[in-house]
FIKE-395758 format. One record per residue (C-alpha): z, x, y; residue number from 1; residue in one letter. Coordinates in nm, 3 decimals. Layout:
        w        u        v  seq  type
        Z        X        Y  NUM     a
...
# end
This chain:
        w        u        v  seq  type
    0.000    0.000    0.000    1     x
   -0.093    0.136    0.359    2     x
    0.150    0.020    0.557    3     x
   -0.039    0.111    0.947    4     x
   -0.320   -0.142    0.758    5     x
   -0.087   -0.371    0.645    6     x
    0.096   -0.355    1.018    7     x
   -0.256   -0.402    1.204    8     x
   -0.304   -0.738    0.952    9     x
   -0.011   -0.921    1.048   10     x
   -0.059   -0.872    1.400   11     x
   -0.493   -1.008    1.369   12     x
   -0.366   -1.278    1.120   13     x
   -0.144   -1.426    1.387   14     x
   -0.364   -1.404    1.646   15     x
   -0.655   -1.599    1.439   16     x
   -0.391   -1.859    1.376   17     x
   -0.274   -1.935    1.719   18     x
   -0.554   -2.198    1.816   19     x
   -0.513   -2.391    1.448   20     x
   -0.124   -2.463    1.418   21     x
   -0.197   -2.819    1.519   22     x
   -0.444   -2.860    1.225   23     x
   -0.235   -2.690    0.926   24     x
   -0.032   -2.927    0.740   25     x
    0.312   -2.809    0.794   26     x
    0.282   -2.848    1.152   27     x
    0.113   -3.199    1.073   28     x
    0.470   -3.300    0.915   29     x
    0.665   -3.157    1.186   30     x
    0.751   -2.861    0.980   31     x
    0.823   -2.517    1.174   32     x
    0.814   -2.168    1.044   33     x
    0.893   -1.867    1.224   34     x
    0.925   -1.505    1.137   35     x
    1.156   -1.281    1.350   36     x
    1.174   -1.564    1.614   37     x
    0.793   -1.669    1.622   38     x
    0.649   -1.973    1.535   39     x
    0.393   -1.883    1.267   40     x
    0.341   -2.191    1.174   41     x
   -0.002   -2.226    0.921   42     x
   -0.009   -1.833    0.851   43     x
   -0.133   -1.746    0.519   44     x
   -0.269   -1.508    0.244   45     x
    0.017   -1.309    0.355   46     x
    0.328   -1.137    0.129   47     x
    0.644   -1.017    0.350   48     x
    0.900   -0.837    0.126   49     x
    1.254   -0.737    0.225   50     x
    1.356   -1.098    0.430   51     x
    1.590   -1.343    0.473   52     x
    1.467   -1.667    0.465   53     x
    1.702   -1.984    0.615   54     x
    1.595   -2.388    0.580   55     x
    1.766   -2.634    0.870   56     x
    1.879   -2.983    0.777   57     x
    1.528   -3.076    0.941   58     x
    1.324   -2.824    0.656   59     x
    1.202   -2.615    0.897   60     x
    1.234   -2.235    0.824   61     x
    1.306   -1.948    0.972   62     x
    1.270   -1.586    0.819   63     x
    1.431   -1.209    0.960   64     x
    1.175   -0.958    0.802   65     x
    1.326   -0.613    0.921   66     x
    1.057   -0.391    0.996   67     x
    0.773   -0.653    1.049   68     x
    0.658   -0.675    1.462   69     x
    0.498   -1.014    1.510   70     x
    0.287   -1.098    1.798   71     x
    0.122   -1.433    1.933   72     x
   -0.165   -1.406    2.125   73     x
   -0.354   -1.651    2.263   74     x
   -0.742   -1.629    2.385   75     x
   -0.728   -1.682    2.767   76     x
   -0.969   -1.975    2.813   77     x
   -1.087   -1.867    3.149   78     x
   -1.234   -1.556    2.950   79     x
   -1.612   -1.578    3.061   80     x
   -1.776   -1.672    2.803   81     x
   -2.033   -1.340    2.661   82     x
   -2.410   -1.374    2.607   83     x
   -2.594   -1.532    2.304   84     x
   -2.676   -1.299    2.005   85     x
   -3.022   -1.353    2.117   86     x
   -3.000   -1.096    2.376   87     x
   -2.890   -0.809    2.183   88     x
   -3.146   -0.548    2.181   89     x
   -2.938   -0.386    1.814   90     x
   -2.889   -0.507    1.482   91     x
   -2.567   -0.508    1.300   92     x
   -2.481   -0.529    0.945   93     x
   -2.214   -0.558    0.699   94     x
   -2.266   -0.373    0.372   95     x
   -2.059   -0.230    0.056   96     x
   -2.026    0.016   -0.165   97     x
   -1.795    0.094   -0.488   98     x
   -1.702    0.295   -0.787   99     x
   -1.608    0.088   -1.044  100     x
   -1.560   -0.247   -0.790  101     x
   -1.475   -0.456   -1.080  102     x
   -1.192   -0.315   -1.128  103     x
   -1.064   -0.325   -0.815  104     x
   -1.022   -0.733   -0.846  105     x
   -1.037   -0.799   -0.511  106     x
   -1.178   -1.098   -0.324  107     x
   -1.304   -1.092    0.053  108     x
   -1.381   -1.295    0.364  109     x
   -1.572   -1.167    0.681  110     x
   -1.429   -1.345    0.977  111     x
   -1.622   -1.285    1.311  112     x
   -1.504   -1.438    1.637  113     x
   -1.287   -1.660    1.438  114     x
   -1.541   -1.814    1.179  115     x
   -1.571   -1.746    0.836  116     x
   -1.923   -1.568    0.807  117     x
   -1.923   -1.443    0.441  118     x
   -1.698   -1.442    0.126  119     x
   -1.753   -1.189   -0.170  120     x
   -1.602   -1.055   -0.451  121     x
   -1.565   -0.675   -0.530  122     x
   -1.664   -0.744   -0.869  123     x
   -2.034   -0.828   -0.679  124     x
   -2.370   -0.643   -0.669  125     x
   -2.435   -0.411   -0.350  126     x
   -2.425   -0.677   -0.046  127     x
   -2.651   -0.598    0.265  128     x
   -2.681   -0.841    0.530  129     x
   -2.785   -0.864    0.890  130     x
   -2.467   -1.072    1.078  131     x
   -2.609   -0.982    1.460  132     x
   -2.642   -1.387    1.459  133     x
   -2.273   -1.431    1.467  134     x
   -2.243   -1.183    1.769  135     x
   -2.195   -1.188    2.120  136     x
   -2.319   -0.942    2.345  137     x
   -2.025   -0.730    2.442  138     x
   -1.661   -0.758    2.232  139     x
   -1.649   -0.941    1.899  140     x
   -1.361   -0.961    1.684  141     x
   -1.414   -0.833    1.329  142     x
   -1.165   -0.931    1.069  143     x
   -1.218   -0.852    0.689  144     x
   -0.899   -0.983    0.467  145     x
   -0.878   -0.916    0.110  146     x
   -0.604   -1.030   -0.151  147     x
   -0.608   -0.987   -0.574  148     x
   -0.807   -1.191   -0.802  149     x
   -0.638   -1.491   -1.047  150     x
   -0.794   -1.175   -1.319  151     x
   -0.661   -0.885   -1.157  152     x
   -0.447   -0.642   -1.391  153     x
   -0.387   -0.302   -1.235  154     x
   -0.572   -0.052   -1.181  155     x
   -0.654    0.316   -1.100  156     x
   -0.683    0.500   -0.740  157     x
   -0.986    0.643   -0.883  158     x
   -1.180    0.351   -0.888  159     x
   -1.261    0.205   -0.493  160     x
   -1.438   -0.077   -0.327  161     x
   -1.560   -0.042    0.069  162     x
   -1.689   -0.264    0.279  163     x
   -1.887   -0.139    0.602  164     x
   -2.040   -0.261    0.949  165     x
   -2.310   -0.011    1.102  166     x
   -2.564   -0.070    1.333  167     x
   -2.929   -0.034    1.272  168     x
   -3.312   -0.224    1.207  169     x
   -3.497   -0.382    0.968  170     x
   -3.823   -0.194    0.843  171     x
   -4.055   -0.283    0.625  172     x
   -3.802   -0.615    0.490  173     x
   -3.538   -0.340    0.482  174     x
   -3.236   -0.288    0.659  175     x
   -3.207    0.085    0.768  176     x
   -2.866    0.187    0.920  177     x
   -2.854    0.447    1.178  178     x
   -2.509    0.469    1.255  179     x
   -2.153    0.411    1.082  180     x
   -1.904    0.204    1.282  181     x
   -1.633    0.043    1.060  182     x
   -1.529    0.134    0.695  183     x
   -1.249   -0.060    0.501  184     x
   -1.163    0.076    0.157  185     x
   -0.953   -0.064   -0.078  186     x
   -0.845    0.084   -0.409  187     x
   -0.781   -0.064   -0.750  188     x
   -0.447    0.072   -0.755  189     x
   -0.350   -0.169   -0.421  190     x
   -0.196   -0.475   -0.528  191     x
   -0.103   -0.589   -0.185  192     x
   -0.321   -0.841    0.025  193     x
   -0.483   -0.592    0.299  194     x
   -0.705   -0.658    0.604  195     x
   -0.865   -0.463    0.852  196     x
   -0.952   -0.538    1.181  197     x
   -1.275   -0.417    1.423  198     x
   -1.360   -0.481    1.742  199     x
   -1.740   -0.438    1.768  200     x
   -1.890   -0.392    2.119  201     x
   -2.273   -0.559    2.018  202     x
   -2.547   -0.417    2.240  203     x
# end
């Protein structure tokens, strides 16, 4: 387990969740959950270890998990809002590579600017695909989670699964990448739920 990963997660996991509380069902019963003091409230495909956690007479809960720093951000909604995809002169692409990625028994979700662009497994064939369409012209949020497969038994840290953003073209129906910007690598010996977070500056 990398714990500076693990730290970066829970802060970008948060922040994703602050528009949807309303919508998650706990909050929809009047339920509240809070962790060190903040309202967290539809967080999940996370794993906290070392807390305390207390239920009121109302069931809402409240956990102390030393060594956890949570932080609630919220967009500012005067932000201007960027430019269309359609007036980036670069393409940008999320692909993978592996040794062994079966065995690392993980499964994925690409989350750009808060939507859900692409779900994989590590267990799949090489993935290449253009996501410029989901970008903005200047800052985008990148957010790849992964947590363990129902089939997931252990593994080794000599077998590795990485996913990767680069920038590049297409030629001749082909996607040629000119230049590395984001790498996230997971091993089969993790058994923690991991994320990484990018913020890609599209051109």
């Amino acid at each position: 387990m990398h714990k500076p990963t693990m730290r970066a997660a829970l802060l970008v996991g948060i922040i994703l969740m602050a528009g949807a509380v309303a919508s998650s069902g706990l909050a929809a019963e009047g339920i509240i959950v809070k962790i060190n003091g903040v309202d967290v409230t539809g967080l999940s495909n996370q794993k906290f270890e070392g807390c305390t956690v207390t239920f009121d007479d109302k069931g809402n809960v409240d956990i102390k998990a030393p060594g956890y720093e949570i932080k609630k951000v919220v967009p500012d909604p005067a932000a201007p809002t960027p430019e269309k995809s359609a007036s980036l002169s670069n393409h940008y692409y999320i692909f993978t590579d592996s040794k062994n990625g079966g065995k690392v028994g993980d499964e994925y979700a690409l989350i750009v600017n808060d939507s859900v662009v692409k779900k994989f497994k590590s267990k799949d064939d090489m993935i290449v695909e253009d996501i410029t369409e989901y970008l903005k012209s200047g800052s985008n949020l990148v957010l790849i989670t992964a947590v363990k497969s129902d089939s997931y038994g252990g593994g080794s840290m000599k077998d590795w699964f990485r996913v990767i953003i680069g920038e590049g073209h297409e030629e001749d129906n082909k996607a040629v990448i000119k230049k590395t910007l984001h790498k996230f690598t997971r091993l089969a010996s993790d058994t923690e739920p991991g994320q990484s977070v990018y913020t890609l500056k599209a051109k």
